[in-house]
C-alpha positions in Angstrom: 0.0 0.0 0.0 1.0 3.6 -1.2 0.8 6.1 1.9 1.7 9.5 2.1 1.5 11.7 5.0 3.3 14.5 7.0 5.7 12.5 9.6 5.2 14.0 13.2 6.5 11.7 15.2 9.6 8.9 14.8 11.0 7.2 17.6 12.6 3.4 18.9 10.1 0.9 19.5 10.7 -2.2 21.3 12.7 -4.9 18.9 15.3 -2.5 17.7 11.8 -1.1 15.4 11.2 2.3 14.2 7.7 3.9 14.6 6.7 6.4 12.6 3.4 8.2 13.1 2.2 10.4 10.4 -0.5 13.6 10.5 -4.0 12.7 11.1 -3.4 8.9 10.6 -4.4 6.4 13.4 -2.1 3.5 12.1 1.0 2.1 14.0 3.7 2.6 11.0 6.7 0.7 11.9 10.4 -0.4 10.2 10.5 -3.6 11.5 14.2 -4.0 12.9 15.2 -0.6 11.5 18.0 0.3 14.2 19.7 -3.2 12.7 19.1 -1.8 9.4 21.8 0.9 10.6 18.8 3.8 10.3 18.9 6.2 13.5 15.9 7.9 14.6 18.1 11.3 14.7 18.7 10.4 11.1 15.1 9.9 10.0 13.8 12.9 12.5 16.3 15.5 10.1 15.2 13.8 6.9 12.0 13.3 7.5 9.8 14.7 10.0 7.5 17.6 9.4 7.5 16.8 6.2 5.6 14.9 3.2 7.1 11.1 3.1 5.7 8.2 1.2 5.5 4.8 2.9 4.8 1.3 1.4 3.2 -0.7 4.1 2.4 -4.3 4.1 -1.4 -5.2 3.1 -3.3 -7.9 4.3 -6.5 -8.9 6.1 -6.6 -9.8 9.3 -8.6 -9.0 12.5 -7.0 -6.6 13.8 -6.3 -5.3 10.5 -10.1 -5.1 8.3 -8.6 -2.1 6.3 -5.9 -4.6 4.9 -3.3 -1.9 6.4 -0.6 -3.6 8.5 1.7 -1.1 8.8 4.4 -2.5 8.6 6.9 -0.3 6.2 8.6 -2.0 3.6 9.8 1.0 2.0 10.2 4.4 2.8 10.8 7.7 0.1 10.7 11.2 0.7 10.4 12.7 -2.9 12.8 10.6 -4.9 15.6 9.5 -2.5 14.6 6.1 -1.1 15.8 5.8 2.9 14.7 2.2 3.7 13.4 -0.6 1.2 13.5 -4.1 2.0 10.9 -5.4 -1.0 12.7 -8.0 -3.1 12.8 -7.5 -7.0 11.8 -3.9 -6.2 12.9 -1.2 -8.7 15.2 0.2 -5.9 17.9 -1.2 -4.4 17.3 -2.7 -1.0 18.6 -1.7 2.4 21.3 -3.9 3.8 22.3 -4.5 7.1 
């Protein structure tokens, strides 16, 4: 899933995550392991909050989930530049630990 949003907050999340909240959004956005990834928060809080990114999230059904939004980031872009992408056979080159 295509989502774009203004980023407000970004901090650690238990598991060495990342959580990401974005403007007016009630989803739980999260790079899952993204401090092994070696992304910082500090990193991501200059590049990226307060501002318009565009997140790929994971979709599929579940309970918890009846919008099909997981929230789960696969990839993450602020206008061109890709900072995180961890989708296989993707037209970008994927993050590496």
């Amino acid at each position: 899933m295509k989502i774009e949003g203004i980023v407000v907050d970004i901090k650690e999340a238990p598991g060495f995550d990342i959580a990401i909240t974005l403007e007016n959004d009630d989803h739980y956005y999260y790079i899952n392991r993204g401090l092994e990834f070696n992304l910082t928060v500090e990193e991501l809080q200059r590049e990226i909050l307060n501002k318009k990114t565009t997140l790929y999230s994971i979709k599929r059904w579940t309970i918890f989930t009846r919008d099909g939004n997981m929230g789960h980031v696969s990839k993450l872009m602020i206008e061109d530049k890709v900072l995180f992408n961890e989708i296989n056979n993707d037209i970008h080159e994927q993050t590496t630990k």
